[in-house]
N, C-alpha and C positions, 0 to 999 in steps of 0.2 A: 364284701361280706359285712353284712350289719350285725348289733346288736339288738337283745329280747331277751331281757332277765329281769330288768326291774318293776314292779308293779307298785302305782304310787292308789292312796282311797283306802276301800274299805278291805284292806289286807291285814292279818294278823300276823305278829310274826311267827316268822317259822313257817309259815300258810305259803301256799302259791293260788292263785284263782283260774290263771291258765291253762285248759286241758287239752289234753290228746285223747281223741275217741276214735278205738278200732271203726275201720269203714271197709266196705270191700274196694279191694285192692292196693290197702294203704292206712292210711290215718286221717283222720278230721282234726284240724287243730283253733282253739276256740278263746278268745280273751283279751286283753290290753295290755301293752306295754308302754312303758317311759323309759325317757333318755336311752333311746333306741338309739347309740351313737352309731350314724354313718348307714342306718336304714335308706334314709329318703334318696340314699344314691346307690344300695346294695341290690346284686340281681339274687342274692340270695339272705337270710338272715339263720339268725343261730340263735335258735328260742330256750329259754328255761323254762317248762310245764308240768305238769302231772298225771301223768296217766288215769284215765277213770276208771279202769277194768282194775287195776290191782295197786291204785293211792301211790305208786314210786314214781320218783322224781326223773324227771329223763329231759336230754335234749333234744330237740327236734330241729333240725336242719330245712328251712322253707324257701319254697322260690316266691319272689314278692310278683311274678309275671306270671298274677292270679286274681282275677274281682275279689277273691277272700282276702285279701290284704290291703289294707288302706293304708299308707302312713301319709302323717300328716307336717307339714311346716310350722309348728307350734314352739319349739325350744327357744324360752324367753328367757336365760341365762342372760346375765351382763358380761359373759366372757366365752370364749370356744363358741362363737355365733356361726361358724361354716360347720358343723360337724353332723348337722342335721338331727339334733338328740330329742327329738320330741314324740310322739305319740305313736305307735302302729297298734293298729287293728286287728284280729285276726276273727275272721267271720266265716267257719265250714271251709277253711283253708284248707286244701289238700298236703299232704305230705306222703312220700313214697315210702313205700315198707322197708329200707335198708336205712332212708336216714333219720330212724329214731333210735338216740341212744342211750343207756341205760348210766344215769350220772355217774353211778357208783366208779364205773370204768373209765373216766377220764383220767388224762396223763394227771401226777399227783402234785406236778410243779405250777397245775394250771394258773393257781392264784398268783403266783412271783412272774408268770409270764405275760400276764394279763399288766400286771401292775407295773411291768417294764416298759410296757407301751406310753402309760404316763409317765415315768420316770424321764424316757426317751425325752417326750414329749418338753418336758422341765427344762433340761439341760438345754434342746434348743431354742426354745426363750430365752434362756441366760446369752447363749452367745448370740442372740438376734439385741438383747439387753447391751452386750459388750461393743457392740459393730455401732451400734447409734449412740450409743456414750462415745466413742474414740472417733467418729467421723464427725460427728454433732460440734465436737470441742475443735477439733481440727480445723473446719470450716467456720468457726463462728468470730468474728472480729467485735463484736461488740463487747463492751468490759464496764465493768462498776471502777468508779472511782476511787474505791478504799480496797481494792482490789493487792494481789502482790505483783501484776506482770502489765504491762500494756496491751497484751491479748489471753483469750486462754489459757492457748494451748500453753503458754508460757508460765503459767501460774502454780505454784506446787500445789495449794490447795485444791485446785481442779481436779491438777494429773493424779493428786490422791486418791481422788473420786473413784476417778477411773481406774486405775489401779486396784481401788479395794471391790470394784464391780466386776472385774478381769476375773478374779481370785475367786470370787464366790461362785461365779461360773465356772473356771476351773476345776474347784475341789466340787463340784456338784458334776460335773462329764467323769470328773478320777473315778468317784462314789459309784455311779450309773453304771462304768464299763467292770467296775468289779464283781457290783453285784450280778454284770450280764457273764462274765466268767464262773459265777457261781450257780446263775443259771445253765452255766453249758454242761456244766459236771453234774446238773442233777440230770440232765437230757442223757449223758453218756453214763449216767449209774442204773437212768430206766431203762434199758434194755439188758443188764446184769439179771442173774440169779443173784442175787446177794443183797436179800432181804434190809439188812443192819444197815451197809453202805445206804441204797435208797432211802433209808428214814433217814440218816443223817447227814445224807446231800440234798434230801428236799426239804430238813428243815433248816441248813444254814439257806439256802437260796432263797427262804422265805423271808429267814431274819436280815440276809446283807439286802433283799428289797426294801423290809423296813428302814432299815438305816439308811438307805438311800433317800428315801421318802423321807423320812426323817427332817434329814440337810437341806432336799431339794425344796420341800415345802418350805422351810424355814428362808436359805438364802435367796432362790431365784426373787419371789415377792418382793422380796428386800433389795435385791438389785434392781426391779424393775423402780423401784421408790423414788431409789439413791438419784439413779438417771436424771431425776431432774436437777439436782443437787450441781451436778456436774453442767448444767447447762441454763436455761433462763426462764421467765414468764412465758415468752414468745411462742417458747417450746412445748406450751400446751395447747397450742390451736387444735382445731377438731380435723384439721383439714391435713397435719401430722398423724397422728390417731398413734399418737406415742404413750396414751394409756390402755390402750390397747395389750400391751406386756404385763401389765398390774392384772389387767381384768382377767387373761387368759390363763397365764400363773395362777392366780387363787381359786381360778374356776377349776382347774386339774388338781391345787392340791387340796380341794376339801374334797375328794375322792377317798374312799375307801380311811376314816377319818387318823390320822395321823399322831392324835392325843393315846388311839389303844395298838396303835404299831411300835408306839417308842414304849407301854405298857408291857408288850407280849419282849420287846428286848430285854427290859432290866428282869422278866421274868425267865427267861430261858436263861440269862447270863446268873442267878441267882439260887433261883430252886431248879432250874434243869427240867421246866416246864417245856412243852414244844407249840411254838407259834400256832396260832390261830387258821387255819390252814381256810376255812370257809365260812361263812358267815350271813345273813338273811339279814334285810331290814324290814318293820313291819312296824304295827300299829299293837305296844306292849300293854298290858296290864297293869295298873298303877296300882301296886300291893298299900293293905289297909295298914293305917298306923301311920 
């Protein structure tokens, strides 16, 4: 299953450009996407578009084992370079009459569940982070001479390293599996009658996703940094591709940006505002003055 919701050019925000046109027997589905993550290997995609018969927002579920869909190998990203996030096509795409769905009715936790995927994603960089910082050190015998041990692993300031790399991964997996505990409560409050609960298990699930994001964005990067810290020059050959965890990390957490996630916390902790549940990027209007 790929993704088909972003549209990068001449989009406005709040706009979609993507449509769905009734066709007999189905749908015509018509437009561009970006950072199509996980298209260019999906036997099907999961499009964001707009209806042209009545302007509502809907998803369209598409099988890409169609000439109307092209995606392309384009995603020039310095990081997350396997995930295929680059361009699809959709040209007189057919879609079947059941898989178009009306947005309004998707589950309401969609955003906290989508964003756990990167979250996931965080944490296991941090411990791919922890595994080459404590193996790295382990096996390395070569030492500076103002050094405190005759090898690393011997060194406190190393094992500090390491140690404080462990920990930021750590408390970023605690973060991850709470927030996915708070996602499970909002799964098991959607199938209640019980209005009240539902608003208040899918907006803490929103806010412990923020807070996760929050941490994850902030420590993994900064573990993937430290790594070197812990280890040497040596250590940056291209042929380790141990920058690799810097790039991957900051490429996931400038995701869904993280400056109005920790914004939407101090404001629901404060005025009893409730998290930003969905949100459009586009091309805004630069007010006069």
């Amino acid at each position: 299953m790929g993704s088909g919701w972003t549209e990068i050019g001449a989009v406005k925000l709040g706009e979609v450009n993507t449509r769905v046109t009734p066709a007999e027997g189905g749908w015509r589905l018509d437009g561009e996407k970006f950072y199509s993550t996980g298209a260019l290997y999906a036997d099907w995609i999961d499009v964001f578009a707009r209806r042209s018969d009545t302007a509502s927002d809907v998803i369209a579920l598409v099988s890409t084992q169609q000439t109307g869909v092209v995606r392309e190998d384009d995603w020039d990203g310095f990081g997350q370079r396997l995930t295929g996030s680059g361009t699809t096509r959709f040209t007189g795409a057919r879609v079947e009459t059941e898989h178009v769905y009306d947005f309004a009715q998707r589950f309401r936790y969609q955003t906290a569940f989508y964003q756990h995927v990167l979250l996931a994603t965080l944490a296991g960089i941090g411990l791919a982070v922890e595994r080459d910082a404590a193996q790295g050190v382990k096996h390395r015998s070569r030492m500076y001479s103002h050094g405190n041990a005759a090898v690393p692993r011997d060194d406190a300031q190393v094992l500090q390293v390491v140690g404080q790399i462990s920990s930021w991964a750590w408390a970023t997996r605690a973060a991850v599996l709470q927030a996915a505990e708070s996602l499970q409560q909002a799964y098991v409050a959607h199938v209640s009658d019980d209005e009240a609960l539902i608003a208040r298990r899918n907006q803490l699930a929103e806010v412990e996703a923020a807070q996760a994001q929050v941490i994850a964005s902030d420590w993994i990067p900064r573990a993937a940094t430290e790594l070197f810290n812990a280890l040497g020059a040596s250590d940056t050959r291209t042929r380790l591709a141990l920058d690799r965890h810097w790039r991957n990390a900051r490429t996931v957490a400038s995701h869904n940006p993280v400056i109005y996630k920790a914004r939407n916390i101090g404001n629901w902790l404060v005025n009893g505002e409730a998290p930003t549940f969905i949100w459009q990027i586009g091309n805004g209007e630069k007010t006069a003055g």
